[in-house]
Residue, then its C-alpha position, 0 to 999 in steps of 0.5 A: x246789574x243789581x246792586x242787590x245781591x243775594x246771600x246773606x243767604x244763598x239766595x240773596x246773593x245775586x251781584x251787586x249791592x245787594x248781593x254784597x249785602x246778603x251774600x257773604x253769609x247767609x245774614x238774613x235780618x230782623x227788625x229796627x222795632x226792638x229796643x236796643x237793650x231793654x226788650x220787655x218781654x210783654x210789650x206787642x211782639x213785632x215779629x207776631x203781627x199779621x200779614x196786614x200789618x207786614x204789608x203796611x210797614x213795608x210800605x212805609x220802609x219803601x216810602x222812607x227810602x224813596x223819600x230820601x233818596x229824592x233829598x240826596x239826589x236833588x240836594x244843591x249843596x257841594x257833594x261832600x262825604x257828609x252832604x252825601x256818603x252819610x245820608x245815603x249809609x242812613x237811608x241805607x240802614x233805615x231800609x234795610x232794618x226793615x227788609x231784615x226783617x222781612x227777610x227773616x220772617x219769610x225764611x223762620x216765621x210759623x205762620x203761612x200768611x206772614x211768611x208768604x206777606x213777608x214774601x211779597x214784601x221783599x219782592x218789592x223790596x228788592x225791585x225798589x233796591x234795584x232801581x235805586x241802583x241805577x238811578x243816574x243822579x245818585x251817582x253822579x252826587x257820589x261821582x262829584x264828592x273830592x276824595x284826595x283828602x278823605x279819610x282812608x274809611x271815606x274814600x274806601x266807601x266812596x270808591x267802593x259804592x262807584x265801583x258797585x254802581x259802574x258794575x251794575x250798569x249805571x253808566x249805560x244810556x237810559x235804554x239799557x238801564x231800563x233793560x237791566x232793571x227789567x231783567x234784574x226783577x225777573x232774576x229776583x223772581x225767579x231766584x225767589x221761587x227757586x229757593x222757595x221750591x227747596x224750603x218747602x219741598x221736606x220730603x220722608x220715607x216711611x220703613x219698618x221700625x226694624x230696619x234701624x238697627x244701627x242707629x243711636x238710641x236717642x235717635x230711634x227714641x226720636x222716632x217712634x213707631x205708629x200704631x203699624x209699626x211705621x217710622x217716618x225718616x225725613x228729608x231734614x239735615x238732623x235725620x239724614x246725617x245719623x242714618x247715612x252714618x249709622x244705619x246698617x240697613x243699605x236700601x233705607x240709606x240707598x232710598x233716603x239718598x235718593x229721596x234727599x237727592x231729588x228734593x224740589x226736582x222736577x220743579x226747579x229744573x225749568x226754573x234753574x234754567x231760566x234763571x241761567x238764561x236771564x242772568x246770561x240775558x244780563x251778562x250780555x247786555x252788560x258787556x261780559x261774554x258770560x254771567x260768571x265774568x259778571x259775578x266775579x267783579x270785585x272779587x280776588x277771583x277776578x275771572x272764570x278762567x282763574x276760577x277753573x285753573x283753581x278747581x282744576x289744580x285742587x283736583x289734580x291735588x286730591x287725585x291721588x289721596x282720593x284714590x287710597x281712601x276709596x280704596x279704604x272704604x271698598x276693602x272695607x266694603x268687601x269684607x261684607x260683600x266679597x263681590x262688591x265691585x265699587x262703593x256706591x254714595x249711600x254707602x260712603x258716610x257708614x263705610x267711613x264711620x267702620x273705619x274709624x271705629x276699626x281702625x282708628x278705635x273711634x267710637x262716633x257714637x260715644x263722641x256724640x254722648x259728650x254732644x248735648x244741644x244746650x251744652x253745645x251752644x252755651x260752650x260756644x258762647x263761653x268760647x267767645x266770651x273767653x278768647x275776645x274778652x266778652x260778656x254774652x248774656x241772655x236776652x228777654x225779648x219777644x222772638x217769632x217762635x218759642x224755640x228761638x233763643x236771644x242773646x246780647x254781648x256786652x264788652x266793658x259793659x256796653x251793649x256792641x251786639x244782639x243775636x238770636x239762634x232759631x236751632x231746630x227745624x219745624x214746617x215752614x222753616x228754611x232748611x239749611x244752616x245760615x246767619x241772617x242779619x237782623x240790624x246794621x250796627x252804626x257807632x253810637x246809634x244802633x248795635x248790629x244784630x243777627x240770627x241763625x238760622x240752623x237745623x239741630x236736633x234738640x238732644x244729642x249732636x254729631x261731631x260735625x253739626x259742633x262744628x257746623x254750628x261754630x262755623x255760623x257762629x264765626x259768621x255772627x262773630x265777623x257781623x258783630x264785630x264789623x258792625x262797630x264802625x260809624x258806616x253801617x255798611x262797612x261789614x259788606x264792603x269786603x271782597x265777597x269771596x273773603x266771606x267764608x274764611x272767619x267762619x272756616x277758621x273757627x271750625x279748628x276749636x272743636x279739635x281742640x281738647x282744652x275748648x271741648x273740656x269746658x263744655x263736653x260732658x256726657x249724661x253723667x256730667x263726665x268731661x270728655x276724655x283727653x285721649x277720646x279727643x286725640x282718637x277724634x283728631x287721629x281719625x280726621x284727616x281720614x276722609x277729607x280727600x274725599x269731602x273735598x273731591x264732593x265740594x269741587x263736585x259743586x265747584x265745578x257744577x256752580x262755574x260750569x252752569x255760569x261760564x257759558x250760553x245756556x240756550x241749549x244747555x242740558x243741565x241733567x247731563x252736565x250735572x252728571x259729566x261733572x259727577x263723573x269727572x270730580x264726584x268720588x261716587x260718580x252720579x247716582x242714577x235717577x237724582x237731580x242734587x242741582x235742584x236743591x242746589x240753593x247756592x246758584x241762586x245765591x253764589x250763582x258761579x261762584x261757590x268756589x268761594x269756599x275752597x278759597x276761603x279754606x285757603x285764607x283761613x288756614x292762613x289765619x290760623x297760623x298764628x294761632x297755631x303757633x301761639x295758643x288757639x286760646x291766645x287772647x291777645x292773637x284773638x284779639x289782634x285777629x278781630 
């Protein structure tokens, strides 16, 4: 199989090389043109060049590539770490600081033809990466090299490139290669498509400017109303999240649920399927009873069987607590409608929010006053710089877009990481929320830079986007901080299913009333009260019962489309028998959620990976919970 995964974002996660590459978090990368630490804001823009000039480098990254390879493979000399490991990690880096960039454009870039340039370009990228990885003279230069004296980094990566390349099929006859590679380029195509599908598929819902009644000020201000008095609501996370929240109106939540659930469907429905048929195609020709065996090499998981005993365990946990708290939310539905008889989805978010507000005299939109975007991220910033000891500075560089902000951190004056954050949403713009990576680090020849991806509104944030945004920054964080090392792999030579838990357990800090009072002030320029914040941590756990039972929902959904032969597979109704079984709601009748599904492209079975990393993040977290969140030196023990 591949060595190319796919998720840096989901859907670079494919299982492999790759897959370790941009799959852990949705790092999707931008170019090796920047100056390191100049970036003079009027020389030529490399992100603003035409699709011509897109194509014509990406020529030159694959040339590069191919070019080298030659020279490692057909190299007389003894097979050493540094006659072979090191010119690889080199290459390597050269061609993925390129495909960065490609990546990144195809995902953020304004422009129709350079996104759809940057498109095809990683399509060949990654065919290119797929027949290096199983190129049999490569591996048998890695195979050769002595590793019983190595250094224990050495040996790590050594083992680790023999254990990818054995995984993806490189000691298979010629015959078999040829077969994978061929069916690795067609999963690459289509999970391409897939993804595609739900990027561009924003749909919206048009009602009747009184029908917001509920919802905050900013966000009607936000959405004002055409000469008809019309207002268009979108499918985009900043416009669903409030209006399930807040909006009084049942149907306008009911429709837009609807609407969001159904995004890229019916498209990807055959395109779902066929990819399941070409990745179980692979699993089979590779030995494995199942794609989900395959994925699930090199993972702590190791199997689909534990997998399912793990979902199956955690469903049986919450069983109970998802009761009372449904429970909660029809007793509380019931005082509206005395014959109410369930609690439909749509209804879930609002009827929780009443809750809280009734019960636990938390005013969600009170918090959101304290909540503004630029004071959100630059206490996040401040956050960093405070707990590990970093000097985070802005950055004056060319960007792809006027809204994308750049940034270097600096520790003891030198220069260890660059970033971007592309925040709000526009056409054309990747939907979700996600880091991409932009530039390996390599000790002592480039520092490692990344981008986020997000979709936020420009004024005031909910609580829970605070806390999205901390999670993708813990990611930044994880890929600055590995990318200090002279190997510029090092960051995805970990297990893939540990790749969530340094972001996960960030997410703690915006519970805690000392970080939020640097940063959380309202309008007036008021600090957010300390006994607001403790209503904020009173009312949290309320809720989480449920959440959890919707995350094994997908869980269940992720394993169950891959643990299996999908020849005959119904997918709409498995979707809906797993709805039934883990959903607090059940299914919706009339939605298709797995079509916008991007994470079977990407974590193909194993979405799991984020209810295991909550597990070890917890762990993590103990030690700060027992001796200061704002400890440095736990923080800095941590990196």
């Amino acid at each position: 199989m591949s060595l190319f995964k796919s998720h840096f974002h989901p859907e670079l996660k494919k299982r492999g090389l790759l897959s370790s590459l941009l799959g852990s978090i949705l790092l999707v990368t931008a170019p090796s043109v920047f100056a390191e630490s100049k970036g003079d804001a009027a020389s030529a823009n490399p992100f603003m060049v035409d699709a011509a000039t897109i194509t014509k480098r990406c020529d030159d990254y694959i040339g590069k590539l191919k070019t080298d390879l030659v020279i490692i493979t057909s190299s007389r000399e003894a097979a050493t770490f540094d006659s072979v490991a090191r010119p690889f990690d080199a290459m390597t880096n050269d061609f993925f600081n390129g495909f960065f960039t490609d990546y990144l454009m195809k995902n953020a870039h304004p422009d129709t033809d350079v996104r759809k340039a940057s498109d095809d370009c990683t399509q060949n990228a990654m065919a290119i990466w797929t027949k290096l990885s199983l190129n049999r003279p490569l591996f048998e230069r890695f195979a050769a090299i002595d590793t019983s004296n190595s250094p224990s980094e050495e040996a790590y990566m050594i083992n680790y490139w023999l254990t990818q390349l054995k995984i993806g099929g490189i000691d298979r006859d010629e015959e078999t290669r040829k077969k994978v590679e061929e069916i690795n380029n067609a999963i690459t195509d289509i999970s391409n498509q897939f993804n595609k599908n739900i990027t561009e598929d924003v749909r919206s819902i048009t009602v009747a400017s009184n029908r917001l009644k509920g919802l905050p000020k900013d966000f009607i201000d936000n959405h004002p109303a055409d000469d008809k008095g019309m207002v268009t609501i979108t499918t985009s996370y900043s416009d669903i999240g409030p209006v399930f929240k807040y909006a009084e109106d049942d149907k306008l939540r009911q429709d837009l649920m609807m609407v969001f659930n159904n995004r890229a469907y019916p498209k990807n429905e055959k395109i779902l399927k066929a990819m399941l048929i070409k990745r179980y195609e692979l699993a089979k020709l590779l030995g494995h009873d199942n794609f989900a065996q395959l994925a699930m090499q090199g993972t702590m998981m190791k199997s689909p069987d534990r997998a399912g005993k793990f979902i199956a365990s955690l469903n049986t946990a919450i069983k109970e607590p998802v009761k009372v708290e449904k429970n909660r939310l029809l007793s509380r539905v019931r005082k509206d409608e005395p014959n109410a008889r369930a609690v439909n989805a749509w209804q879930s978010s609002y009827l929780s929010n009443l809750i809280r507000q009734e019960e636990y005299a938390l005013d969600a939109k009170e918090v959101r006053e304290y909540f503004r975007y630029d004071k959100v991220r630059d206490g996040i910033l401040k956050l960093s710089e405070d707990m590990f000891t970093l000097d985070i500075r802005e950055w004056d560089t060319p960007t792809w877009h006027e809204d994308v902000e750049a940034y270097q951190v600096f520790e003891n004056d030198a220069l260890i990481g660059q970033f971007y954050f592309d925040s709000h949403p526009r056409e054309g713009k990747y939907t979700h929320a996600a880091q991409f990576g932009v530039k390996f680090g390599v000790k002592g020849k480039q520092v490692p830079a990344g981008a986020l991806m997000m979709n936020f509104p420009t004024g005031l944030m909910e609580h829970n986007q605070v806390e999205t945004f901390l999670h993708e920054f813990g990611h930044l964080l994880h890929y600055i901080f590995a990318g200090q090392s002279d190997i510029g792999f090092r960051r995805f030579m970990s297990e893939d299913d540990f790749g969530e838990a340094p972001s996960g357990m960030l997410e703690e800090w915006v519970w805690d009333y000392e970080t939020l009072s640097n940063f959380a002030t309202n309008e007036a320029g008021e600090v957010i009260p300390k006994a607001l914040v403790k209503k904020m941590n009173n009312a949290r756990s309320f809720g989480q019962a449920m959440s959890t039972a919707r995350q094994l929902k997908f869980t269940a959904l992720s394993l169950s489309l891959y643990d299996r032969d999908p020849t005959d597979l119904s997918i709409s109704k498995l979707d809906e028998e797993i709805a039934m079984k883990y959903s607090p709601f059940g299914h919706v009748d009339g939605t298709h959620q797995y079509a916008s599904f991007g994470h079977l492209a990407g974590y193909s079975s194993n979405y799991y990976t984020y209810q295991w990393s909550n597990a070890i993040a917890e762990e993590l977290l103990s030690r700060f919970k027992k001796e200061g969140l704002r400890n440095k030196k736990t923080a800095n023990d941590y990196r």
